[in-house]
N, C-alpha and C positions, 0 to 999 in steps of 0.2 A: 516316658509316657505322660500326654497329656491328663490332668485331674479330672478333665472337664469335657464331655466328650461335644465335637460345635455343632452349635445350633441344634439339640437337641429338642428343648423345649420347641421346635417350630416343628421338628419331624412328627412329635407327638399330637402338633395341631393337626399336621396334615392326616397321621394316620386317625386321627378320632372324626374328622369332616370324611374323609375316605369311608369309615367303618358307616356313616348316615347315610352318605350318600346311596351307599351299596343297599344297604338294610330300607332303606324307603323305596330304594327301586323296587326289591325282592317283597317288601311288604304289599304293596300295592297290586303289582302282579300278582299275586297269591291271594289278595281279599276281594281286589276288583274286576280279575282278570284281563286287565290291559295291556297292553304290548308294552314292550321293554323303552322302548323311545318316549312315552306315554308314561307311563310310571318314574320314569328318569325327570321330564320335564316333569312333573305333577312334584317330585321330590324337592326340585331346584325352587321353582317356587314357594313351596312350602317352608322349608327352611330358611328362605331367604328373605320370607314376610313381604313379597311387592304386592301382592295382591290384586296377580293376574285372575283370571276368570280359571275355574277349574276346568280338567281334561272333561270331565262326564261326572253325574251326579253320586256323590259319594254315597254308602249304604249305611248302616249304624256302624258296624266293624271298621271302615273305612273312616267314617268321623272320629273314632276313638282312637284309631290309628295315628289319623291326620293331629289330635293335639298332642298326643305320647309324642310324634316327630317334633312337634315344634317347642315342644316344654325339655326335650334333651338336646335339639341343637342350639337353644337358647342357652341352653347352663355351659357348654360346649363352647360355643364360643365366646361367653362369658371368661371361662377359664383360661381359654386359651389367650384372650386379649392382656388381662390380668397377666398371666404367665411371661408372657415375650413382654410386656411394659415393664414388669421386674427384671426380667435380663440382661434389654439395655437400658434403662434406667438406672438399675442398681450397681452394674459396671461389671457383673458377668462377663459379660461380652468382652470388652476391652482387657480383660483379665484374659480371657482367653487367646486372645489376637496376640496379646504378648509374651503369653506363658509358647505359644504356637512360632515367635522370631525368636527365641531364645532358645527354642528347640533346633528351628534353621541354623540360630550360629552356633549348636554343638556339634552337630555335622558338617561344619566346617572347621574343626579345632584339629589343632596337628602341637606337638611338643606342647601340651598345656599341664596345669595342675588341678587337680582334685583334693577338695578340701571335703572332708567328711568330718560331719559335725558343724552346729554352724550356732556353740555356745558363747562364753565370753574370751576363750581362746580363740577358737574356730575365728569369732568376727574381728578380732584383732592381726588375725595371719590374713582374712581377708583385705583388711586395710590395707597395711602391709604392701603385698605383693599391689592392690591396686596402685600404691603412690609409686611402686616401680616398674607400674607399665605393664604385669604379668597378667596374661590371660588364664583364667581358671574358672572352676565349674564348684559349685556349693551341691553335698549330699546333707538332704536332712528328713529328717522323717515327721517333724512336728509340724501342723495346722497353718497354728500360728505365727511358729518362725522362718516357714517357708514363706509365708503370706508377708510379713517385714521384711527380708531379705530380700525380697523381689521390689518390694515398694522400693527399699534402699538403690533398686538399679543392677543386682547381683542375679548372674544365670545360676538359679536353682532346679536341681530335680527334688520332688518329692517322693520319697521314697527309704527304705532301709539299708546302711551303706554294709553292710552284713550277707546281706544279700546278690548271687553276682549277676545276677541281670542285672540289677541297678548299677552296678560296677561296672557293666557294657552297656549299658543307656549313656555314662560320660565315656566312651569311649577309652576305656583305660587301657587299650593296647597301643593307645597315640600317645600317651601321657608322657610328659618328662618327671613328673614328681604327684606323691600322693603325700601329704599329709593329714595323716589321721586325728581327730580330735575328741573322739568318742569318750563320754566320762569313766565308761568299763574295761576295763584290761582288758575283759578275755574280747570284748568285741573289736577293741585296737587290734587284739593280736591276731582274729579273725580276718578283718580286713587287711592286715598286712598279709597274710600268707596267701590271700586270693588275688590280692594286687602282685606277689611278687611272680605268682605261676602266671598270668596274665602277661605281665609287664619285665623281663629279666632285665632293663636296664637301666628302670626309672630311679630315682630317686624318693626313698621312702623316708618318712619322718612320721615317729609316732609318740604320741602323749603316753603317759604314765603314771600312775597316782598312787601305785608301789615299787619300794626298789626293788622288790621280787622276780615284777614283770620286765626289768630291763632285760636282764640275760636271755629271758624268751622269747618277746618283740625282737632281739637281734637276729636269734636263732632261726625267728620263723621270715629274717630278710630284711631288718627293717636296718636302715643305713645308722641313723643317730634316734636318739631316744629321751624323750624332754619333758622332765617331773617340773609342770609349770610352781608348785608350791614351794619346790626347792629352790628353784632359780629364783624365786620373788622372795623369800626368804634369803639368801645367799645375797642378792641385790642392793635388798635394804641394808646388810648387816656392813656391807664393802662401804654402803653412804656415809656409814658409822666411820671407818676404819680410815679411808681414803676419800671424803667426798670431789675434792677436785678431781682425782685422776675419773674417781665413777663416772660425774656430772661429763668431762670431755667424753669418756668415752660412747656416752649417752649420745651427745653429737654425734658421734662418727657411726651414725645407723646406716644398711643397707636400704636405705628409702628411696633415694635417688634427687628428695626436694629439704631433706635438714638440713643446714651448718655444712655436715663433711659424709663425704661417704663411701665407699671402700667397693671396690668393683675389684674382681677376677678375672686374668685373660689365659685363656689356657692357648696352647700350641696352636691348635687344631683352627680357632679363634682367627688368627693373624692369615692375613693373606700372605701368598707362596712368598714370597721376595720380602718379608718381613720375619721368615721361620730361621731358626738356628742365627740368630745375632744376639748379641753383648748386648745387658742391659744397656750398658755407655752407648752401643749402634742404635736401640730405639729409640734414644733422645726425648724422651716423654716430658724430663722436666721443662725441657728447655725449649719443646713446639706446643704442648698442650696444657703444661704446668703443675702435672700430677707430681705424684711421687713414689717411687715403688719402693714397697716398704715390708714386701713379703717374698716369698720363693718357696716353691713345690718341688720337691725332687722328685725323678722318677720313682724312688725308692719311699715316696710319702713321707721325707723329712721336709721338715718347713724351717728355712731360714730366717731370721729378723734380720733386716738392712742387708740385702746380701751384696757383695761386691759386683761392682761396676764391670767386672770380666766374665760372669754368672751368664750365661749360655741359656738362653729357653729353646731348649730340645723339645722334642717328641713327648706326651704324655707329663709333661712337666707346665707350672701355673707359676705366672706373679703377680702381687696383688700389690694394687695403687689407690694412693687415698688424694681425695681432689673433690673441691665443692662441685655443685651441680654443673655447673658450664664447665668446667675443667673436666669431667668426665663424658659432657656432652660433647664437647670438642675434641677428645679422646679415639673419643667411638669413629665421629665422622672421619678424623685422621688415619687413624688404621683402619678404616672399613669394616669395623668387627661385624663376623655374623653371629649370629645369635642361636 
């Protein structure tokens, strides 16, 4: 839902000239008794200060009339001019027109992601997904950081992600994934459980900021569950212990534009005549230059380095690691769809 309803301030001009125009017709006929056409034109005039000749000679009630008219539709359109020069001026306007295309491209969103919350987590996962290309939609309920996230270029709704209208304002029955980022459990857990009755097949990812709430956020659907203060604690402490393995791994981000970065192709992914072959049959090192360095079994085990004779069947993933052109090349070589 727009914040802003358009062109308002001009509806209010029209209905306040509207409300004069009426009101001087109605007054005139009433004090002067002059026909409707007569009192419409005497009105037009009046308010409009050209200082035609009047209809017929005004009475006392009619003079006292006549400047009450023109001393309210002078402040009248006073305001009203004031009003609309602040709207486009001050950039209402344009503010509106775009909060109004970014409304267009939510109705047009199919497999996107909902990012609820839109703090120092939230705008990091926004990043994120933007350097990988992902389409997604920001929930936030604050003034101010709806009003920055928009300037930054990001489709914001304003609104409470708590709430499930604003949960079907981003279309959360298209969704491939919710990521929740709300600094309260219980409202994490809120929103997971209305995104998962919504959505049974999305992908949910929700913050945590007690180990209490993991067991619960799974409970109520949420897929993985990620105490940012643990992991950034756990992060630093690896820089301590291991810093080259950390620092390479730091590289190897799912961004799409770092050093190195690590893509998933599942079954389903690979065009027909690409399905049920030998990693050695899909030659990936050797046409596109990646390297596959993972494997998904049906059964949810995951291999490190799996052998050259390793079959990607039905319901089964391998994961390849290759800088940016090596995974762009990738993509266009096996057609992957997305």
């Amino acid at each position: 839902m727009l914040r802003h309803q358009p062109f308002h301030k001009l509806y209010y001009f029209i209905l306040l000239v509207l409300l004069v125009l009426v009101g001087g017709t109605v007054g005139y006929k009433l004090i002067e008794g002059w026909e409707v056409i007569d009192s419409f034109y005497m009105t037009i005039i009046t308010v409009s200060t050209v200082g035609f000749q009047e209809v017929g000679t005004l009475s006392v009630y009619g003079k006292l009339f006549t400047a009450f008219l023109i001393i309210s539709s002078f402040g009248i359109f006073a305001y009203a001019i004031t009003s609309i020069t602040t709207y486009i001026v001050g950039g209402e306007y344009k503010r509106y027109l775009k909060q109004y295309r970014l409304m267009q491209q939510r109705g047009k969103m199919n497999d996107h992601i909902i990012i609820c919350g839109f703090g120092r987590v939230g705008r990091q996962v926004a990043e994120d997904l933007t350097a990988n290309g992902d389409v997604f939609v920001i929930i936030d309920n604050k003034d101010q950081t709806v009003d920055r996230a928009t300037e930054d270029g990001f489709n914001v709704i304003k609104g409470d992600s708590t709430n499930d209208e604003v949960l079907k304002s981003a279309y959360v029955e298209r969704a491939r994934g919710i990521i929740t980022c709300l600094p309260k459990d219980a409202d994490n857990l809120y929103v997971v459980l209305s995104a998962r009755e919504s959505q049974k097949s999305a992908t949910i990812i929700s913050r945590a900021s007690n180990p209490s709430a993991i067991s619960k956020l799974k409970m109520a659907g949420a897929n993985n569950v990620i105490m940012p203060n643990s992991v950034g604690g756990s992060h630093m402490a690896s820089l301590i212990a291991n810093p080259d393995v950390i620092e390479f791994l730091d590289i190897v981000r799912v961004t799409g534009y770092q050093g190195a970065n690590v893509e998933s192709i599942s079954f389903d992914q690979l065009p027909k005549e690409l399905r049920n072959k030998t990693i050695e049959e899909l030659e990936t090192r050797k046409i596109t230059g990646v390297t596959i360095i993972g494997y998904k079994s049906t059964n949810g085990e995951y291999i490190i380095n799996p052998p050259l004779e390793t079959k990607l069947v039905e319901n089964a993933k391998i994961f390849v690691l290759g800088n940016f052109q090596q995974i762009k090349k990738l993509k266009e070589y096996f057609q992957l769809t997305n």
